[in-house]
C-alpha positions in Angstrom: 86.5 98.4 88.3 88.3 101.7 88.3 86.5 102.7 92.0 87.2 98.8 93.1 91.3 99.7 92.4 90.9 103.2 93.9 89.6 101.6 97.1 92.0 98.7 97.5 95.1 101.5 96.9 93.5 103.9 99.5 92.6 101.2 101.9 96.7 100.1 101.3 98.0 103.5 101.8 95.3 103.8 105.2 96.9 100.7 106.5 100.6 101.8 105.8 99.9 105.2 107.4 98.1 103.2 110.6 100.6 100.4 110.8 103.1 103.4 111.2 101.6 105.7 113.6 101.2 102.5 115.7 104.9 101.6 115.3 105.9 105.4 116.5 103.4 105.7 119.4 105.1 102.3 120.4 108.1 103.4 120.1 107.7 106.6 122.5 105.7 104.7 125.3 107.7 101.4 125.2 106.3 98.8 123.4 107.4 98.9 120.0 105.3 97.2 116.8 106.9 94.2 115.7 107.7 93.7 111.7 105.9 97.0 111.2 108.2 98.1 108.6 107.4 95.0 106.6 103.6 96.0 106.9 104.1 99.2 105.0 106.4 98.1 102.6 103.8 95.6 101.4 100.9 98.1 101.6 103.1 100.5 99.7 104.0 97.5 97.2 99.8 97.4 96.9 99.3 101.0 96.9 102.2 101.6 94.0 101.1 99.1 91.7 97.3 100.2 91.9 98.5 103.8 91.2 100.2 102.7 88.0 97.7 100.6 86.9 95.3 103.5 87.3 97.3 105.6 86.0 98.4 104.1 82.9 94.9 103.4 81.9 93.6 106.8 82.5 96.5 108.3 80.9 97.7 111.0 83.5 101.3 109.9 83.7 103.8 113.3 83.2 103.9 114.2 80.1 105.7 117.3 78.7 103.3 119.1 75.9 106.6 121.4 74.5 106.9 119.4 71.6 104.1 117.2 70.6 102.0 120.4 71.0 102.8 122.0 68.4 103.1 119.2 65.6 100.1 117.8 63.4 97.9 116.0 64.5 98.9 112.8 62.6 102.4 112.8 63.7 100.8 113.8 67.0 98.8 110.5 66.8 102.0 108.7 65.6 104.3 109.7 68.6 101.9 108.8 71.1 101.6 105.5 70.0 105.5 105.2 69.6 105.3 106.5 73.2 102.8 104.0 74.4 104.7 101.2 72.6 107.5 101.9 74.8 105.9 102.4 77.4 104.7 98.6 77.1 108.4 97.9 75.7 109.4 98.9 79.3 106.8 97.7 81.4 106.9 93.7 79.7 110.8 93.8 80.2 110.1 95.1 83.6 107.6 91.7 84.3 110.2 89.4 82.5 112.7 90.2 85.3 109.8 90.1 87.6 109.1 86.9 86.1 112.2 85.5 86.0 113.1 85.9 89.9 109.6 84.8 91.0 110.2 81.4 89.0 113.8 81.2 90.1 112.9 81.5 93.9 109.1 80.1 93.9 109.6 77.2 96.3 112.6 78.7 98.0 110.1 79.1 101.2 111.4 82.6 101.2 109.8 84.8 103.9 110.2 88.3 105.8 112.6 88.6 108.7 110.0 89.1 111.5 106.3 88.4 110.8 107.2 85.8 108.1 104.9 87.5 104.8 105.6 84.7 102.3 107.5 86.6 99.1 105.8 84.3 96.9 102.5 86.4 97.2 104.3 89.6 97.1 106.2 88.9 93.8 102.5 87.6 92.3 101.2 90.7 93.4 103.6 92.7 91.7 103.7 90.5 88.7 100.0 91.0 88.5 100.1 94.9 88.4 103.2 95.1 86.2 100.7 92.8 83.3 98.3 94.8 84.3 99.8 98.2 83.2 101.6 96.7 80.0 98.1 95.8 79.0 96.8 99.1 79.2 99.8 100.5 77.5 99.3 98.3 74.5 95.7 99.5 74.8 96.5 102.9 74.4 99.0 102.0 71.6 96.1 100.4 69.4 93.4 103.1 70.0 92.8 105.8 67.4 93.4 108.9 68.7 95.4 110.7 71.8 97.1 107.4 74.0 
């Protein structure tokens, strides 16, 4: 699963990176790309949410080791699960906005400006990641040992 997400989030971040040498090539010779700039922002929206889900289940979000470092290890074990609790804390009130405007605007046939990307799917996609991540923080809340 883990090499599945790693491949979709590359193959997003390729297609932003393409998408946008082809809008500046156009650009300079005269035929600019069309809603290019709405390509990458959904790639990126793609690319983003992979990276956090990734990261949140692997654990290698910034963490600052000052503190909890030099504490026991059961308070150690205590804080990290405060920590991911939080983390979830933030992430769920994250997808209840999320939520919220996705069921407020579902059938408002709300598109992009140029190519017409339905928002609908982007908002799901988005929705999708940010459970996604709140899952795994949970996860790491109920595991024994170092979240």
């Amino acid at each position: 699963m883990r090499k599945a997400l790693i491949w979709i989030g590359g193959l997003a971040l390729l297609m932003a990176c393409a998408t946008d040498v082809l809008a500046v090539i156009g650009r300079h010779t005269g035929f600019p790309v069309r809603g290019s700039i709405e390509v990458v922002q959904a790639c990126v929206l793609v690319a983003g949410g992979v990276a956090l889900i990734i990261a949140t289940h692997a654990g290698s979000h910034a963490r600052v080791h000052l503190v909890i470092d030099r504490i026991g290890i059961r308070w150690r074990q205590r804080i990290n699960r405060a920590s991911a609790l939080l983390g979830a804390l933030f992430t769920i009130s994250l997808l209840a906005g999320c939520l919220w405007i996705a069921a407020d605007l579902w059938n408002s046939q709300e598109v992009s400006e140029l190519l017409n990307l339905p928002y609908r799917v982007l908002r799901a996609i988005c929705n999708l990641c940010l459970l996604l991540v709140a899952l795994a923080w949970l996860r790491k809340a109920w595991e024994r040992g170092r979240p």
